[in-house]
C-alpha atoms as a printed R data frame, in Angstrom:
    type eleno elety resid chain resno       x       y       z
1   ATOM     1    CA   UNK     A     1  59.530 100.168 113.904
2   ATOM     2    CA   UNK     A     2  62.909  98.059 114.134
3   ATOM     3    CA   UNK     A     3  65.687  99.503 113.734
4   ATOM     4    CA   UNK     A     4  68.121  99.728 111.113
5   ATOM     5    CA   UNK     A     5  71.158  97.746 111.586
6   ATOM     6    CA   UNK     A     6  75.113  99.747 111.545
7   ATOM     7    CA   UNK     A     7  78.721  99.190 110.754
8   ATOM     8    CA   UNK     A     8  80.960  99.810 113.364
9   ATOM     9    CA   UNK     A     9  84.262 100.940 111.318
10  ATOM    10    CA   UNK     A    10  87.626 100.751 113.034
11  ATOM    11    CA   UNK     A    11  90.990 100.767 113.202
12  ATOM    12    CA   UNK     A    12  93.771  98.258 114.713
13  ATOM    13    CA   UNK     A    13  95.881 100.181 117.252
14  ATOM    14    CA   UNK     A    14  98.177 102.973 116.665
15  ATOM    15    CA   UNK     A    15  96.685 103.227 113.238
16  ATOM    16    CA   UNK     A    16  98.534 106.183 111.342
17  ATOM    17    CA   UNK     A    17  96.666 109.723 110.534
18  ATOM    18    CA   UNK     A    18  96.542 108.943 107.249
19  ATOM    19    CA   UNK     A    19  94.401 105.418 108.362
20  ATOM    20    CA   UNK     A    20  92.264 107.835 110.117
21  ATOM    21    CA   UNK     A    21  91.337 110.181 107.538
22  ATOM    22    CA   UNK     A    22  90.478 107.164 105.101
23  ATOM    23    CA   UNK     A    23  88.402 105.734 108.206
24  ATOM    24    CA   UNK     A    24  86.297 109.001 108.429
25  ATOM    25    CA   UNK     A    25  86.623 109.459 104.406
26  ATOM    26    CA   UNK     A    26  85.077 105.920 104.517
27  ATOM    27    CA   UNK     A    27  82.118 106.296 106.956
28  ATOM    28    CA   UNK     A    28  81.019 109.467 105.076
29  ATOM    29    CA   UNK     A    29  80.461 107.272 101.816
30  ATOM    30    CA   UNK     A    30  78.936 104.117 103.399
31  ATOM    31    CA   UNK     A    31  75.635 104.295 104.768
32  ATOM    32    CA   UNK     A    32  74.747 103.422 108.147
33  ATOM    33    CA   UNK     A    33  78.857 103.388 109.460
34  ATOM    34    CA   UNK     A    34  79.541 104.322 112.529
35  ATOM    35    CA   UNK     A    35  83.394 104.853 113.289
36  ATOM    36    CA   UNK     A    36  84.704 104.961 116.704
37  ATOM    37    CA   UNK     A    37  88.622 105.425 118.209
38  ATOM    38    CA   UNK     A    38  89.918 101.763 119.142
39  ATOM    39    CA   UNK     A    39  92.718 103.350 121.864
40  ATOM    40    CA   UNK     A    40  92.935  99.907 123.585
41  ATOM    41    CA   UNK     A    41  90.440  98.374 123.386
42  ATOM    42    CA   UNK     A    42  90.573  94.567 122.916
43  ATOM    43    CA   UNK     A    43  88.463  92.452 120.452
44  ATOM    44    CA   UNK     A    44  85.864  91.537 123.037
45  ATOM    45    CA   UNK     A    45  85.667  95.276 124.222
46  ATOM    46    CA   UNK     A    46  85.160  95.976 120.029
47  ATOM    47    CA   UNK     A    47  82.603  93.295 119.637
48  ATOM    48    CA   UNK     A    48  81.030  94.987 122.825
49  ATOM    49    CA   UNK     A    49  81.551  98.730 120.983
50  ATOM    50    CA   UNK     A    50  79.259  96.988 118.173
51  ATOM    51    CA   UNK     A    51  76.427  95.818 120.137
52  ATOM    52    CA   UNK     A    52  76.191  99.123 122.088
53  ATOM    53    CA   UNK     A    53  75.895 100.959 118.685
54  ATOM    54    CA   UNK     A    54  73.415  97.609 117.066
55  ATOM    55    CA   UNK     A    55  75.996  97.141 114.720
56  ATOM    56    CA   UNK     A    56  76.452  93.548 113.473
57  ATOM    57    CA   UNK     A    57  78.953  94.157 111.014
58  ATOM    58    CA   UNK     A    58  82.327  95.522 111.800
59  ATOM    59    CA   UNK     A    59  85.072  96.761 109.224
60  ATOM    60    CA   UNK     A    60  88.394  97.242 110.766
61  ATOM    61    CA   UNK     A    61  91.388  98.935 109.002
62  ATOM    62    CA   UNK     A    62  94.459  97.334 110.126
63  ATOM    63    CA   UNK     A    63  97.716  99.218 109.344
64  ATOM    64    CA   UNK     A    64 100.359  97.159 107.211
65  ATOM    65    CA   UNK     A    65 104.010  97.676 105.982
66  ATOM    66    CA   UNK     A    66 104.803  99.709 103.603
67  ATOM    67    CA   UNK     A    67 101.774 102.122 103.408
68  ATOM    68    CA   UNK     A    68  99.275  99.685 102.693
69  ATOM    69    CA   UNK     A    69  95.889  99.039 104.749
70  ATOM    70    CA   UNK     A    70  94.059  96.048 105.386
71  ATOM    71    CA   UNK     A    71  90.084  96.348 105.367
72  ATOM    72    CA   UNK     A    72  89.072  93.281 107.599
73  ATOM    73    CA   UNK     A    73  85.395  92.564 107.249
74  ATOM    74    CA   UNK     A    74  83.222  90.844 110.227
75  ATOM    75    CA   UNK     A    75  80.525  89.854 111.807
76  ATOM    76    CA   UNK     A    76  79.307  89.997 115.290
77  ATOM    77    CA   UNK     A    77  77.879  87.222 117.339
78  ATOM    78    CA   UNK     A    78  77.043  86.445 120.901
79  ATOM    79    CA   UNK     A    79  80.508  84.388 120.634
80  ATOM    80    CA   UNK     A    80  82.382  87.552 119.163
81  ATOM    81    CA   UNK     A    81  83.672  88.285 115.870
82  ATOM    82    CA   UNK     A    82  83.802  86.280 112.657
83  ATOM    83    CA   UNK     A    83  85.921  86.916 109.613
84  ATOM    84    CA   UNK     A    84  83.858  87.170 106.590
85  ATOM    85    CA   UNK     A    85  85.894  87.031 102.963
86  ATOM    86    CA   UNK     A    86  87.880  88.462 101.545
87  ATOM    87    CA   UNK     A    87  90.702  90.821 103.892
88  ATOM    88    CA   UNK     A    88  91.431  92.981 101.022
89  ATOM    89    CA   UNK     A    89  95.151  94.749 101.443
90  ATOM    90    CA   UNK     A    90  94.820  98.230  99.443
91  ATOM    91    CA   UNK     A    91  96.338 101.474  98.826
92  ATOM    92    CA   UNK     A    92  93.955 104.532  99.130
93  ATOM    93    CA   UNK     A    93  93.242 107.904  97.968
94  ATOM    94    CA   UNK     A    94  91.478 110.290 100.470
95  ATOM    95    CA   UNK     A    95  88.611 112.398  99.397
96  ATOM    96    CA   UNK     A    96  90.773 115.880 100.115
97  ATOM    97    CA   UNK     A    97  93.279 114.366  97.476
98  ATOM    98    CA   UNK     A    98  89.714 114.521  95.032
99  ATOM    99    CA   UNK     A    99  89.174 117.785  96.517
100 ATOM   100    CA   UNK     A   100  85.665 117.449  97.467
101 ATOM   101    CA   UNK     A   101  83.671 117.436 100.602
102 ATOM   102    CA   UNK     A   102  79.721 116.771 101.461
103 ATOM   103    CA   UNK     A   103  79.749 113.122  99.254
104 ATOM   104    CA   UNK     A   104  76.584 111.831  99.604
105 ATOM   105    CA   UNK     A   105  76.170 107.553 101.252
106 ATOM   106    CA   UNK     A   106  76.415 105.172  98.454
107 ATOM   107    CA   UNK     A   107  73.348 103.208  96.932
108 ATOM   108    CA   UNK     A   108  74.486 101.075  95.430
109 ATOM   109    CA   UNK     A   109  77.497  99.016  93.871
110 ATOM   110    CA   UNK     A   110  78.662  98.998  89.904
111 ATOM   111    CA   UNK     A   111  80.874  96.745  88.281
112 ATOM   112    CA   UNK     A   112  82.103  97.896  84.720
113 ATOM   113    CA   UNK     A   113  79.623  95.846  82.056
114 ATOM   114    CA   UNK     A   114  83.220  95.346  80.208
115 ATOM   115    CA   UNK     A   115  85.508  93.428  82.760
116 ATOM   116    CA   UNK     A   116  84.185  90.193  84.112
117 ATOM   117    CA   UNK     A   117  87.285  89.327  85.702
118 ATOM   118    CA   UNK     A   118  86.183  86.732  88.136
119 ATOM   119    CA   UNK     A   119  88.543  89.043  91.151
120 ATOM   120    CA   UNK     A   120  86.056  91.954  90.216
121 ATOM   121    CA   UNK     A   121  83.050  89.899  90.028
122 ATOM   122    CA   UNK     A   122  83.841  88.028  93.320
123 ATOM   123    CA   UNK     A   123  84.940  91.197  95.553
124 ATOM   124    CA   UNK     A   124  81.607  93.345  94.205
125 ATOM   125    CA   UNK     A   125  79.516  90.354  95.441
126 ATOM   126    CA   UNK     A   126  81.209  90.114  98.816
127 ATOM   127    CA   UNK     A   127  81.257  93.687  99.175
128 ATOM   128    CA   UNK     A   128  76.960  93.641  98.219
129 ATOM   129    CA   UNK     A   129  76.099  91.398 100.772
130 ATOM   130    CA   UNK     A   130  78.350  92.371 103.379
131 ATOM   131    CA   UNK     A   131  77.125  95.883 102.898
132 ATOM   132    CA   UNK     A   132  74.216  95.170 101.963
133 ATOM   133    CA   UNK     A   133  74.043  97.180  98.739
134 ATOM   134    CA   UNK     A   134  72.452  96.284  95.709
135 ATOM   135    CA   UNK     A   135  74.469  95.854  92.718
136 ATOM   136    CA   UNK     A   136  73.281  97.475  89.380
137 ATOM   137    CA   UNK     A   137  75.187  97.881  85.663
138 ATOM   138    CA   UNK     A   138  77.108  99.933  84.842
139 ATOM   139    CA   UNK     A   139  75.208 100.781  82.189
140 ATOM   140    CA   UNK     A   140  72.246 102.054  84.604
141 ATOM   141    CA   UNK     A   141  74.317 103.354  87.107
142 ATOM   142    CA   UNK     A   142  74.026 107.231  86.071
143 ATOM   143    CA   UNK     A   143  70.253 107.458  86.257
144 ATOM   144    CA   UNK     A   144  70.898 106.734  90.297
145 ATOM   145    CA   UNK     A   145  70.902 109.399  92.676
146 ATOM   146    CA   UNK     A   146  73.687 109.240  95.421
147 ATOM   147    CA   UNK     A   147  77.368 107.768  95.360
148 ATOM   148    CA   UNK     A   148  78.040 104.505  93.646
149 ATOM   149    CA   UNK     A   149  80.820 102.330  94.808
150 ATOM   150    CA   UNK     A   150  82.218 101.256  91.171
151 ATOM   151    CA   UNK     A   151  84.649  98.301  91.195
152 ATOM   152    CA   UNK     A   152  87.009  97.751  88.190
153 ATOM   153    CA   UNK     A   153  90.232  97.067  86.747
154 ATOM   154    CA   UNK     A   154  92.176 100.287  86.246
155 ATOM   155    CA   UNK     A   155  94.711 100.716  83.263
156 ATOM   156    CA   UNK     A   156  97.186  98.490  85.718
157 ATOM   157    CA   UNK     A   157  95.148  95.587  85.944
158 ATOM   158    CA   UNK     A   158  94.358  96.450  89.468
159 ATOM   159    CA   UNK     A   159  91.515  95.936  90.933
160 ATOM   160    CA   UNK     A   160  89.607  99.292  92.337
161 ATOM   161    CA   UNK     A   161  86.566 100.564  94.639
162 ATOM   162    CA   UNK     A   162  85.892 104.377  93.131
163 ATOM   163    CA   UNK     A   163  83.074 106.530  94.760
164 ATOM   164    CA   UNK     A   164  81.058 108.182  91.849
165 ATOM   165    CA   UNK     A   165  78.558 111.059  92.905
166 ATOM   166    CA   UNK     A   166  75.493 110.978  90.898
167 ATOM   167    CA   UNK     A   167  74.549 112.705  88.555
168 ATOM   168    CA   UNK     A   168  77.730 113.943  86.284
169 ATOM   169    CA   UNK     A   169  79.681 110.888  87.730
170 ATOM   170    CA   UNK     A   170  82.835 112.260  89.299
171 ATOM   171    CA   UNK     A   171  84.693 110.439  91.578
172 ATOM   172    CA   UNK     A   172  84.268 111.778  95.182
173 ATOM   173    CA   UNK     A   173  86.985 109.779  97.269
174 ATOM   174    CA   UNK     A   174  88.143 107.685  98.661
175 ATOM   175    CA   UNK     A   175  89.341 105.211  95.960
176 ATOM   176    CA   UNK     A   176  90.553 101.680  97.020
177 ATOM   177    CA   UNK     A   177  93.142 100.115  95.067
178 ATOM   178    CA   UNK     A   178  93.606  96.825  95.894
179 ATOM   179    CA   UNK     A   179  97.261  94.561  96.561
180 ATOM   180    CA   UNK     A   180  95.969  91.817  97.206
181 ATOM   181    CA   UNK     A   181  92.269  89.768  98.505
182 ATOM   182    CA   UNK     A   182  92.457  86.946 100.707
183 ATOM   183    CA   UNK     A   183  90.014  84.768 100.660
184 ATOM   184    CA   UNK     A   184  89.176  82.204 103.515
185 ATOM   185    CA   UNK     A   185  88.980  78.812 102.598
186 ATOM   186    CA   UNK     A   186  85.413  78.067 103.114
187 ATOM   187    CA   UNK     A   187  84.568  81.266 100.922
C-alpha cells in the first residue's frame, strides 16, 4: 500500500509564540501536516526534515514586521526546495481566540458562489492543488462532513482563509487574512 504523502509545516528562525501557536493551530486543520521546531536548521537540513517525514510539500511561516506572517509554500526535490505561488503575507486569528478546540482536518476548499474576484479565485486554486484539496461551492459546502477552508472577501475587501466545522458551519480557527499575495512570475 503506498503511502500517503505529508506537509512538513515550519517556521523561519526565532519565529514569535504567537507564529507558533498559528503553526500548531494550522497543522490541526490541514490534513496530513506535520510541524516540526526549525532551531537552526538550514534549508538543506529542512529539505532533509521533509524527506525523513515523506513530505514533498513544505509550508514555512516566516515572521515579518509589524505582526504580519508570511506562509511560503514549496516543494521538495532531490535539488532542494522550490517556491510554488503565491507567498501570501497575512494577519491571523488563532483558534483559542474562536474558543474552540478538537477541529476536525479540512476536506475540502469553498469559495463564496458570490465573489469571483480573480485574487479569490486564483489563491483557492493554488491553495487546491498545493494541498491537494478539492474545491466545492459554496452552495454544497454544508452537506460535507469535516472543516472547510472557505476563502472570501470580508466586509474590507480583504481577502480571507476561514475554517468552517461541518455541520452548523462555525468558524473553528485559525482565520487568514491576507496583506498581500505574491505571485512568481512564471505563475
Amino acid at each position: 500500500m503506498p503511502s500517503i504523502s505529508k506537509i512538513l509545516l515550519t517556521t523561519s528562525r526565532n519565529p514569535t509564540p504567537r507564529i507558533r501557536s498559528f503553526c500548531h493551530d494550522f497543522t490541526r486543520v490541514i490534513p496530513n501536516t506535520v510541524y516540526v521546531n526549525r532551531g537552526k536548521m538550514s534549508n538543506d537540513e529542512v529539505a532533509e526534515k521533509a524527506m525523513e517525514h515523506n513530505a514533498d510539500r513544505l509550508i514555512l511561516i516566516d515572521r515579518w514586521p509589524e505582526g504580519l506572517g508570511v506562509l511560503r509554500l514549496l516543494k521538495t526535490d532531490v535539488s532542494g526546495l522550490i517556491r510554488v505561488s503565491p507567498a501570501v503575507f497575512f494577519r491571523g486569528m488563532l483558534q483559542r481566540e474562536f474558543g474552540v478546540s478538537k477541529v476536525k482536518p479540512t476536506v475540502s476548499i469553498a469559495t463564496s458562489t458570490s465573489d469571483t474576484a480573480s485574487e479569490v479565485v486564483k489563491l483557492a486554486n493554488a491553495l487546491s492543488d498545493f494541498l491537494t484539496l478539492p474545491i466545492m461551492e459554496e452552495n454544497t459546502a454544508h452537506r460535507a462532513e469535516g472543516t472547510i477552508m472557505h476563502i472570501s472577501r470580508n466586509s474590507r475587501g480583504k481577502t480571507e482563509a476561514t475554517f468552517m466545522t461541518q455541520p452548523g458551519h462555525v468558524e473553528a480557527g485559525p482565520r487568514i487574512i491576507v496583506s498581500k499575495l505574491e505571485w512568481s512570475k512564471k505563475g
